[in-house]
C-alpha positions, -999 to +999 in steps of 0.1 A: -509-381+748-539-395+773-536-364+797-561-341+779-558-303+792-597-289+788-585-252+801-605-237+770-631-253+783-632-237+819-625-206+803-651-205+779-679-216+812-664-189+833-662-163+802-625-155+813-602-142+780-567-158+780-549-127+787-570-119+815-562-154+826-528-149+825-519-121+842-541-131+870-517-166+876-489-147+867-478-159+837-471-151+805-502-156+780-473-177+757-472-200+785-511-199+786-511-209+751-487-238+755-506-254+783-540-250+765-528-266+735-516-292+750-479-283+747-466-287+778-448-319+789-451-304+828-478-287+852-463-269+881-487-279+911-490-244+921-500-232+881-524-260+886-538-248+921-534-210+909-556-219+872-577-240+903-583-204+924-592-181+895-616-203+876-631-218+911-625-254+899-609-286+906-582-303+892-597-327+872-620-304+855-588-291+839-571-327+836-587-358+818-569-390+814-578-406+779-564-438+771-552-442+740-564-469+714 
């Protein structure tokens, strides 16, 4: 898939556990783990802006397009 998810990457920067993640976006740390191993087919914009608020990012430092070869 070209969209690359690099969520473990702004989590490891900002030092911020996955379950500490998740329960401050308010959802579940299954759903975490889908969306940071690139699992999920969907981003809900307001996961996106909620992942956006807690690990004082922007969008595309969570979301790289990757063309494939």
């Amino acid at each position: 898939m070209p969209i690359v998810v690099n969520l473990d990457v702004m989590m490891a920067k900002r030092k911020m556990p996955a379950g500490e993640l998740a329960e401050r976006i308010g959802i579940t740390p299954a759903n975490l783990s889908i969306l940071k191993n690139q699992k999920a087919r969907a981003v809900r914009f307001s996961t996106l802006e909620d992942l956006c608020r807690v690990l004082e990012c922007q969008p595309g430092d969570l979301l790289e397009y990757v063309p494939e070869e």
